[in-house]
C-alpha positions in Angstrom: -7.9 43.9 -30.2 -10.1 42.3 -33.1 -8.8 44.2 -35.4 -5.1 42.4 -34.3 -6.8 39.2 -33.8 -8.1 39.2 -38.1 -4.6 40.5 -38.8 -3.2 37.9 -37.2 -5.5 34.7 -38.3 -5.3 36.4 -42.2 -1.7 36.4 -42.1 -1.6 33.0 -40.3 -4.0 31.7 -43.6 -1.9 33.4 -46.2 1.2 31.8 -44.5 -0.2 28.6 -45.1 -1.6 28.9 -48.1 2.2 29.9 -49.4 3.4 26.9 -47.9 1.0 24.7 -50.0 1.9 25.9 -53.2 5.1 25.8 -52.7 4.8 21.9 -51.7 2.2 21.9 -55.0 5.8 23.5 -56.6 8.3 20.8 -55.3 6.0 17.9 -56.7 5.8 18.8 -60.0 9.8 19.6 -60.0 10.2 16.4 -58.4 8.1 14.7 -61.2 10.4 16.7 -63.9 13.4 15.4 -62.5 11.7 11.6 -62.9 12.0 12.1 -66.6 14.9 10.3 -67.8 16.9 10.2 -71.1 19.4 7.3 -71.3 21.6 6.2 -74.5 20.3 2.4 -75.7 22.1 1.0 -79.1 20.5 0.9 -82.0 19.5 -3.4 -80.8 17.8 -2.1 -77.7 15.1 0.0 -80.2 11.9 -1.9 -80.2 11.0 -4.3 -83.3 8.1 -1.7 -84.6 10.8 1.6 -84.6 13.3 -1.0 -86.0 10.8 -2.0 -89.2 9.9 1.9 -89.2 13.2 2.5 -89.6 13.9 -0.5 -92.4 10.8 0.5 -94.4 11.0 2.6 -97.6 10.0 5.9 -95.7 13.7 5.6 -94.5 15.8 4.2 -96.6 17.9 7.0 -97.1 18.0 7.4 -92.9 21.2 5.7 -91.8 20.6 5.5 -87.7 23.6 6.2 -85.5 22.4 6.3 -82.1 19.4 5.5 -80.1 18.0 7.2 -76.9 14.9 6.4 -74.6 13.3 8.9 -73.2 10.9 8.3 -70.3 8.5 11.1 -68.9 5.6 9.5 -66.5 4.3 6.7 -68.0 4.9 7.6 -71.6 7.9 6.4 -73.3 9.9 7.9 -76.7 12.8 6.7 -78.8 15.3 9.5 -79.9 17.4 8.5 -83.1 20.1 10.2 -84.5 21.5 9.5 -87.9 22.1 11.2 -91.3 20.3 11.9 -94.3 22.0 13.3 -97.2 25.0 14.3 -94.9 22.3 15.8 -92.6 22.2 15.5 -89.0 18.4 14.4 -88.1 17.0 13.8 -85.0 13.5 11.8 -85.3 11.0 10.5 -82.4 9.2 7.3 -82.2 6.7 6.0 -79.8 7.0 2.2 -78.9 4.3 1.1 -81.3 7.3 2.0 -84.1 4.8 5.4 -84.9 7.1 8.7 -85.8 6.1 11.4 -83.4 6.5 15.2 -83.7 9.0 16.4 -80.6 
C-alpha cells in the first residue's frame, strides 16, 4: 500500500511539474507573438536613421520602404532600397546606428 501511495504522489508531482513548463511554454510564445513588424513610410523613420541614411555612407542607397520592428522593449527600423540595382535590406536602431540582423 506504500509502495501505491509513492506511485501515486510521484506521478501526482511529475503531473504538475509538466503542467508548469508547459505554462513556462505558453509565456514565452505569447511574448513571441508581442513582437510586431508593421510598414511605416520612409517620413515615419526617426531623424538619426534619416541623417544615417543622407550621410555619405549611403549615398548610393536609394530607400524604398521602411518597417518597425518591435520585440519587448527594443525597437528596429527595417529599410529596403537598392544599391547598384541590388535589393538590400539594412537594420537601424532608433539612435540612427546600423545594426547587424
Amino acid at each position: 500500500m506504500k509502495k501505491l501511495f509513492v506511485v501515486m504522489l510521484s506521478s501526482a508531482l511529475v503531473l504538475g511539474m509538466s503542467t508548469a513548463v508547459n505554462a513556462n511554454v505558453t509565456t514565452v510564445a505569447q511574448e513571441r507573438v508581442q513582437d510586431a513588424k508593421k510598414a511605416i513610410t520612409l517620413d515615419e523613420l526617426p531623424e538619426a536613421v534619416k541623417a544615417t541614411l543622407a550621410s555619405d555612407g549611403f549615398k548610393d542607397f536609394k530607400a524604398e520602404s521602411a518597417t518597425i520592428i518591435q520585440s519587448g522593449t527594443q525597437v528596429m527600423y527595417e529599410v529596403t532600397g537598392k544599391r547598384a540595382d541590388k535589393t538590400e535590406v539594412l537594420h537601424f536602431g532608433a539612435d540612427g546606428k546600423q545594426v547587424a540582423k
